[in-house]
PyMOL commands that place a pseudoatom at each C-alpha (Angstrom):
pseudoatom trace, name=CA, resn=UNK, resi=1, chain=A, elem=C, hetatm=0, pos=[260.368, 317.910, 9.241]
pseudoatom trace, name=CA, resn=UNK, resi=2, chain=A, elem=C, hetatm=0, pos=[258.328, 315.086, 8.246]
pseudoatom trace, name=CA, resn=UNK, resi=3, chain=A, elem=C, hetatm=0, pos=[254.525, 315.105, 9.377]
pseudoatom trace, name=CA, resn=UNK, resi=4, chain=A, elem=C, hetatm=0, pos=[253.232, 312.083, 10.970]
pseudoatom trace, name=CA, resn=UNK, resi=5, chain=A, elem=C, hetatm=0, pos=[256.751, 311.066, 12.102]
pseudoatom trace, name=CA, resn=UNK, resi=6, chain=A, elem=C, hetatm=0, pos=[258.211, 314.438, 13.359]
pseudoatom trace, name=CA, resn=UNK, resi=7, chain=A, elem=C, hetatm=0, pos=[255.258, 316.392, 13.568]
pseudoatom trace, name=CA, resn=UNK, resi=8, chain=A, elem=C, hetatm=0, pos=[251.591, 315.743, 14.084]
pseudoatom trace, name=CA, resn=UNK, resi=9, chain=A, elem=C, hetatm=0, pos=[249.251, 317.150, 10.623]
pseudoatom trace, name=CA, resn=UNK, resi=10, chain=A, elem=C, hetatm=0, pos=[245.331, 316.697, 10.647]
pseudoatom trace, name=CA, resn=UNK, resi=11, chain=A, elem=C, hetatm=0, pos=[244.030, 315.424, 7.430]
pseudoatom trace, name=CA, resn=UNK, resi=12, chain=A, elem=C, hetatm=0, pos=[240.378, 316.346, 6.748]
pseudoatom trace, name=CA, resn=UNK, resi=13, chain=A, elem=C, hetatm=0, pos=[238.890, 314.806, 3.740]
pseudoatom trace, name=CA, resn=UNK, resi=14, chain=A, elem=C, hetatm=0, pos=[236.406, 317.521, 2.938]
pseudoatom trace, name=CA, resn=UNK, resi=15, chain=A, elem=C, hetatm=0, pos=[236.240, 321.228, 4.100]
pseudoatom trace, name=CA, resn=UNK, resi=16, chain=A, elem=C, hetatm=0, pos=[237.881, 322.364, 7.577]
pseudoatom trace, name=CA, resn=UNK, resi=17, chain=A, elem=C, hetatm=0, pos=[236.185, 324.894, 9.272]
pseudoatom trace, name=CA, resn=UNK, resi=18, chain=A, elem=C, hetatm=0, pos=[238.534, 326.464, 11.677]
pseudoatom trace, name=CA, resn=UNK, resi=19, chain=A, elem=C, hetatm=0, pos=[237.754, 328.184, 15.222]
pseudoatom trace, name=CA, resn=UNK, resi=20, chain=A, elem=C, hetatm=0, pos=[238.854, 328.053, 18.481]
pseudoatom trace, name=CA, resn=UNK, resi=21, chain=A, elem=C, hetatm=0, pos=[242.413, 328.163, 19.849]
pseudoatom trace, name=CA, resn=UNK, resi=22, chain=A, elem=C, hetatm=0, pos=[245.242, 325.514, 18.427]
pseudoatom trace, name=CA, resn=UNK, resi=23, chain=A, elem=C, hetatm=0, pos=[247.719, 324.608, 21.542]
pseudoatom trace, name=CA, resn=UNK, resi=24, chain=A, elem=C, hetatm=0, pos=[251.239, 323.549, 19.871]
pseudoatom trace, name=CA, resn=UNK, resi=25, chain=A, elem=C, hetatm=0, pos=[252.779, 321.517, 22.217]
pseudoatom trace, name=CA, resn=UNK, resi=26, chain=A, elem=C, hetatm=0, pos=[255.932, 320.468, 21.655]
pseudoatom trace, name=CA, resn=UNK, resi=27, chain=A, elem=C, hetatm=0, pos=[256.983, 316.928, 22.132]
pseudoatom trace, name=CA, resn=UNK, resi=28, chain=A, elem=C, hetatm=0, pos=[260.025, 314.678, 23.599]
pseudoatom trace, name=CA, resn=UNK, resi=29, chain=A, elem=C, hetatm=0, pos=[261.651, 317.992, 24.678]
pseudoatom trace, name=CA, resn=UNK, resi=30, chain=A, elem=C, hetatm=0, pos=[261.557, 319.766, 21.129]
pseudoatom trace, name=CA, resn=UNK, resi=31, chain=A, elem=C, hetatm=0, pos=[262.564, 323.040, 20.580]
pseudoatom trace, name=CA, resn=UNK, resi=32, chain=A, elem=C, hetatm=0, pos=[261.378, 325.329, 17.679]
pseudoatom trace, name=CA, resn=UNK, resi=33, chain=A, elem=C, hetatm=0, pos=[263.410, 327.343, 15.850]
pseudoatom trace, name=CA, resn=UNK, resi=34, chain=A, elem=C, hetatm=0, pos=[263.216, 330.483, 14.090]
pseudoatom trace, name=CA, resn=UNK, resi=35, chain=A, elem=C, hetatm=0, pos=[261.667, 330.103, 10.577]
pseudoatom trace, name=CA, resn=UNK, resi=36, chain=A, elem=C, hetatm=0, pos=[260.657, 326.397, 10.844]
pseudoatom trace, name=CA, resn=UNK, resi=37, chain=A, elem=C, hetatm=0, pos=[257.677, 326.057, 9.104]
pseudoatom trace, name=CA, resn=UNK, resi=38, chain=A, elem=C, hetatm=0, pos=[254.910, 322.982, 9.951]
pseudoatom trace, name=CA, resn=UNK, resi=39, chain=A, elem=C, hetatm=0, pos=[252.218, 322.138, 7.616]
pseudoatom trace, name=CA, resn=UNK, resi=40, chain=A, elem=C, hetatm=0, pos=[250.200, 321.595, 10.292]
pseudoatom trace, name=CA, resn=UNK, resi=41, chain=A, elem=C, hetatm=0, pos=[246.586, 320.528, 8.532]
pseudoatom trace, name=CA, resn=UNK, resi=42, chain=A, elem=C, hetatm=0, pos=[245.708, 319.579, 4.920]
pseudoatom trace, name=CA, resn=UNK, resi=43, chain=A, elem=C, hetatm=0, pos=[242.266, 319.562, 4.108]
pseudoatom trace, name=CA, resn=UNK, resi=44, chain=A, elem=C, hetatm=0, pos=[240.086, 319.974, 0.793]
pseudoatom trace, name=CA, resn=UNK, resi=45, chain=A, elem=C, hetatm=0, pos=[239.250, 323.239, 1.685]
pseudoatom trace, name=CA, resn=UNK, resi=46, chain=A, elem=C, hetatm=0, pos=[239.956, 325.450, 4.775]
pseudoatom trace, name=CA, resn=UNK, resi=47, chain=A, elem=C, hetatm=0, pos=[237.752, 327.407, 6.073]
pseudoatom trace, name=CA, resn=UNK, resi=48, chain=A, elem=C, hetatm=0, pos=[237.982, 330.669, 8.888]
pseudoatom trace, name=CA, resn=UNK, resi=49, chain=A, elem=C, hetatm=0, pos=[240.861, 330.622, 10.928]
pseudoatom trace, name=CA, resn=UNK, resi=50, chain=A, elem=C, hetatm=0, pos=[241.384, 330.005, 14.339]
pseudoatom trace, name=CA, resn=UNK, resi=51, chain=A, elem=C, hetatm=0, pos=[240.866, 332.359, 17.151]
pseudoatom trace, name=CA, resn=UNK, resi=52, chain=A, elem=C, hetatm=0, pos=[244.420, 331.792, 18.613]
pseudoatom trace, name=CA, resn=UNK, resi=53, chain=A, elem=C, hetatm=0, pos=[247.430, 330.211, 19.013]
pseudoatom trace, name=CA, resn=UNK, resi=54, chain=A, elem=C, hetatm=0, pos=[249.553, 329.070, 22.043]
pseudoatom trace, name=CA, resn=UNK, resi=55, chain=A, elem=C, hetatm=0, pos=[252.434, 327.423, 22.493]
pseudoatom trace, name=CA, resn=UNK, resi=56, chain=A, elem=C, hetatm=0, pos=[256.547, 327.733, 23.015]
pseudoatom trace, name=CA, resn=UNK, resi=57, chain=A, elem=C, hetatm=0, pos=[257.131, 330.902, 21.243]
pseudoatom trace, name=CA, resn=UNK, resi=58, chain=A, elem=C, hetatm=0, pos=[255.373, 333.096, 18.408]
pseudoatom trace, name=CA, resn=UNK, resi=59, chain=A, elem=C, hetatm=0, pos=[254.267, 331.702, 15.380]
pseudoatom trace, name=CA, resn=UNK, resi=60, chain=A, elem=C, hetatm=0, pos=[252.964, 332.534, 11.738]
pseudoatom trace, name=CA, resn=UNK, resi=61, chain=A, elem=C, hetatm=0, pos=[249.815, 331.135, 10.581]
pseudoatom trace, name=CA, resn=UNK, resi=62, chain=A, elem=C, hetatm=0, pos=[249.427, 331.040, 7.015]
pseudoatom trace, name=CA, resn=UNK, resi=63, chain=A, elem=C, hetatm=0, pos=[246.153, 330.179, 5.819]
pseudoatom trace, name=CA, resn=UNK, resi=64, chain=A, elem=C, hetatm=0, pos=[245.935, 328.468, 2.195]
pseudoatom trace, name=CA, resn=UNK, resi=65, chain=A, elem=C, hetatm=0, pos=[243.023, 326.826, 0.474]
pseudoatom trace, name=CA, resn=UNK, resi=66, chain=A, elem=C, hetatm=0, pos=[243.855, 323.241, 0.991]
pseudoatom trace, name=CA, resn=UNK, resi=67, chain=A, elem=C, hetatm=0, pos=[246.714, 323.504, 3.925]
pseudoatom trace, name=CA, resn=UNK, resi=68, chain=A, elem=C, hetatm=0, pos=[247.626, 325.652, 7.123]
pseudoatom trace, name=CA, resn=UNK, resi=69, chain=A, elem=C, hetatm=0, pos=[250.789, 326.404, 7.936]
pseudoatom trace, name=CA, resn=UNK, resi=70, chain=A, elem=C, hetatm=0, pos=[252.790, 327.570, 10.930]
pseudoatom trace, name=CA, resn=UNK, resi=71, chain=A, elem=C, hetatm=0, pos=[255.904, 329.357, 10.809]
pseudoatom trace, name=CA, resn=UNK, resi=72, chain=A, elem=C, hetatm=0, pos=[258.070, 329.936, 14.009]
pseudoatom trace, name=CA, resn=UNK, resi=73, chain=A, elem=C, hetatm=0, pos=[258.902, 334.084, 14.108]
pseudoatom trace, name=CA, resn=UNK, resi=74, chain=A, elem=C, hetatm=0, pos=[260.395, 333.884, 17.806]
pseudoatom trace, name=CA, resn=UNK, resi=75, chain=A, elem=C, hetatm=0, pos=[262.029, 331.774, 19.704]
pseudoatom trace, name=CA, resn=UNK, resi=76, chain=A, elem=C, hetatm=0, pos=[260.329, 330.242, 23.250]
pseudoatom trace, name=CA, resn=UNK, resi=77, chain=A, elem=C, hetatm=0, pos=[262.825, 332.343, 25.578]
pseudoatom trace, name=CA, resn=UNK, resi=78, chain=A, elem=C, hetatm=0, pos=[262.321, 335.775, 25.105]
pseudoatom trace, name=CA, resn=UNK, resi=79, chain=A, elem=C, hetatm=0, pos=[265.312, 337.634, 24.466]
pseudoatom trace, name=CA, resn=UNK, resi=80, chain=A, elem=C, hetatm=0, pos=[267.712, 334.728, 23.451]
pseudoatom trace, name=CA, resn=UNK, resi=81, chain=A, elem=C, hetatm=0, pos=[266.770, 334.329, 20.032]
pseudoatom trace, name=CA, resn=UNK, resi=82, chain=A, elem=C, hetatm=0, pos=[269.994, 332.065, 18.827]
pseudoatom trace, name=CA, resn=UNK, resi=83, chain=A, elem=C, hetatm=0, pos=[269.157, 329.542, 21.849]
pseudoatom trace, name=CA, resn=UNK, resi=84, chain=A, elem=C, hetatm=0, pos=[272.138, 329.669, 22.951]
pseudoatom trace, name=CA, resn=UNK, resi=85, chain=A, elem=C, hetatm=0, pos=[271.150, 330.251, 26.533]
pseudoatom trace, name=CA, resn=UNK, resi=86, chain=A, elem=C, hetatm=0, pos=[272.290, 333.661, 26.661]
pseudoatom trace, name=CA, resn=UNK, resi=87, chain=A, elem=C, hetatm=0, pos=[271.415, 337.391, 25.707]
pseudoatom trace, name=CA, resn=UNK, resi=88, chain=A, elem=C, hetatm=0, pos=[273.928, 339.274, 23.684]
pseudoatom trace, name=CA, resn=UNK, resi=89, chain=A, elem=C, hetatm=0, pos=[274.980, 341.109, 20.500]
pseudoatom trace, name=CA, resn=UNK, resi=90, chain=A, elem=C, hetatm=0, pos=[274.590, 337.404, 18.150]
pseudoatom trace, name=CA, resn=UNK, resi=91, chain=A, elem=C, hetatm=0, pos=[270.928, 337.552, 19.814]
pseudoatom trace, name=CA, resn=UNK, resi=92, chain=A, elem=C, hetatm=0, pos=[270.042, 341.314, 18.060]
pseudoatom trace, name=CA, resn=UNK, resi=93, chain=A, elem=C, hetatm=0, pos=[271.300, 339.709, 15.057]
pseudoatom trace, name=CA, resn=UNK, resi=94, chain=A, elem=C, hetatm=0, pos=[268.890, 336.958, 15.100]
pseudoatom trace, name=CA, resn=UNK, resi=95, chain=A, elem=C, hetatm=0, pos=[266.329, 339.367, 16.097]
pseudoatom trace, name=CA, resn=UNK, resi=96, chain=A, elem=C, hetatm=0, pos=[266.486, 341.582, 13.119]
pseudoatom trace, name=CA, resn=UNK, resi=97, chain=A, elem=C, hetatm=0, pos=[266.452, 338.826, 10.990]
pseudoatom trace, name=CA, resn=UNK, resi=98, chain=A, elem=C, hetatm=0, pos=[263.481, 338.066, 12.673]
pseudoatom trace, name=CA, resn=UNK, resi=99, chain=A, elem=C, hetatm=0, pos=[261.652, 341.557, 12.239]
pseudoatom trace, name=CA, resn=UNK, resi=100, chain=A, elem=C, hetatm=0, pos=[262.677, 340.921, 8.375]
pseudoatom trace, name=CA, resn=UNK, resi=101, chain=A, elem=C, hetatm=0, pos=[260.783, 337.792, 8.151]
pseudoatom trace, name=CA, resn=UNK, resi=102, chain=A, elem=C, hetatm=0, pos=[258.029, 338.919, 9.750]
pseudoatom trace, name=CA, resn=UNK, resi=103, chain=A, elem=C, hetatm=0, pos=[257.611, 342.157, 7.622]
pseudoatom trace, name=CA, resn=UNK, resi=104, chain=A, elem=C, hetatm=0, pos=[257.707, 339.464, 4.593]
pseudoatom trace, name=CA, resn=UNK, resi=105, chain=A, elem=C, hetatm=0, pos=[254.906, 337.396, 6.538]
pseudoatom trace, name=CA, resn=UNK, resi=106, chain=A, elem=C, hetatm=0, pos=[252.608, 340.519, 7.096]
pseudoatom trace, name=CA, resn=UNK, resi=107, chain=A, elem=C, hetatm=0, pos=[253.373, 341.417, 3.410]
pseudoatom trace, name=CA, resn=UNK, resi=108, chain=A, elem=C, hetatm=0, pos=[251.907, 338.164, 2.041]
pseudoatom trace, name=CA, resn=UNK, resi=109, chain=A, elem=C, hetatm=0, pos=[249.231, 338.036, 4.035]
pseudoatom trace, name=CA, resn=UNK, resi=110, chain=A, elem=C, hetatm=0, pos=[249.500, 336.001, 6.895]
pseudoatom trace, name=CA, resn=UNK, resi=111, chain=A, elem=C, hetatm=0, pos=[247.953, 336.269, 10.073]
pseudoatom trace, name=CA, resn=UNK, resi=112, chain=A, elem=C, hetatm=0, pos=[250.529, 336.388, 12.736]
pseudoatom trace, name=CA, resn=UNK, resi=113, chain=A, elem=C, hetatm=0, pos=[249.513, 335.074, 16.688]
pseudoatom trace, name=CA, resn=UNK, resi=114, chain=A, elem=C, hetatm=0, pos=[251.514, 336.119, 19.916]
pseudoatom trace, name=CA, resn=UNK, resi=115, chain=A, elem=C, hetatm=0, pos=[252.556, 333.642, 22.535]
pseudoatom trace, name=CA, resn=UNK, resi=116, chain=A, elem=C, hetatm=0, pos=[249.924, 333.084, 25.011]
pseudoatom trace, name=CA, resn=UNK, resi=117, chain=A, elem=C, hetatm=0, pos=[251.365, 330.824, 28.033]
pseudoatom trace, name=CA, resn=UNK, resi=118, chain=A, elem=C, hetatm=0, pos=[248.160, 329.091, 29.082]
pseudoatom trace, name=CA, resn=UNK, resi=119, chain=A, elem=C, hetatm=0, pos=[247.637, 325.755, 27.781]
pseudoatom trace, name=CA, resn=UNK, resi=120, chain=A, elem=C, hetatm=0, pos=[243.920, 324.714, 26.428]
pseudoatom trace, name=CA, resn=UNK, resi=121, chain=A, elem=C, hetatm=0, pos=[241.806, 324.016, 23.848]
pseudoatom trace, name=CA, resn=UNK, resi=122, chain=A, elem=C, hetatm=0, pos=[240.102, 322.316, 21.264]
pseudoatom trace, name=CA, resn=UNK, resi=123, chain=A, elem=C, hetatm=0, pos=[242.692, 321.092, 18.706]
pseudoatom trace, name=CA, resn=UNK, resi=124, chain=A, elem=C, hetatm=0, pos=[246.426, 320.240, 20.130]
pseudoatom trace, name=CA, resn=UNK, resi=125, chain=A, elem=C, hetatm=0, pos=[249.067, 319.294, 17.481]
pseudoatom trace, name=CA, resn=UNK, resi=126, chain=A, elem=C, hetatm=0, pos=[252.681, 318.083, 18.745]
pseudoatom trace, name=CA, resn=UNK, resi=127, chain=A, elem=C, hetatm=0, pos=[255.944, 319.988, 16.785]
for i in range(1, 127): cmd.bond("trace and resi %d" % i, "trace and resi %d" % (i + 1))
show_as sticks, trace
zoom trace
C-alpha cells in the first residue's frame, strides 16, 4: 500500500518522541488483513514508543531508528481469521499461520499491542 494515497504516514523532520496511544482507524470501509504491514511514521530518529494501540484488530509495532511500522497479526472479527464471514476449519489454518508470524515478531523484537475497542487519543492515522 502506498502511504499518502492508501494510507496516512507522519513525516517528522527531526527526532519523534513517541507516547500516548495511536488510534488506527480505518478508512472508506477498509479492512486489514493478516500480515499487512504500514509504515506508519518516518522520522530522523524515533524515540520511546507509544503506550498503546487501538484499532480493527491486533497489530505489530515495530520500532526502527528512522520508521515505525505496523503489522496486522489478527484479523478485526475474532475468530474468522480468512474474512470470509464464517468460523471453520480454513479459519484454524489462518490462525496458526498467525501464531507463526507472531512467534517470528516476538523473536525480532517487536513490541506487539492487543485490540482495545475504545476509540481516543492523541495521534490517529487512517489504514
Amino acid at each position: 500500500m502506498n502511504p499518502g494515497s492508501e494510507h496516512d504516514q507522519l513525516a517528522v523532520g527531526g527526532t519523534a518522541a513517541l507516547a500516548g496511544e495511536l488510534n488506527v482507524v480505518p478508512i472508506n470501509g477498509f479492512r486489514p488483513h493478516v500480515g499487512q504491514q504500514f509504515t506508519i511514521l518516518t522520522a530522523g530518529s524515533v524515540s520511546e514508543r507509544f503506550d498503546m494501540v487501538t484499532g480493527p484488530g491486533v497489530f505489530g509495532v515495530t520500532y526502527n531508528p528512522q520508521t515505525v511500522v505496523l503489522t496486522v497479526v489478527a484479523p478485526p472479527i475474532s475468530g474468522d481469521w480468512d474474512q470470509d464471514g464464517d468460523i471453520d476449519l480454513d479459519d484454524y489454518a489462518v490462525f496458526s499461520t498467525c501464531m507463526t508470524h507472531l512467534q517470528q515478531l516476538l523473536d525480532r523484537g517487536t513490541r506487539v499491542v492487543a485490540q482495545k475497542r475504545g476509540f481516543s487519543g492523541k495521534i490517529s492515522l487512517g489504514v
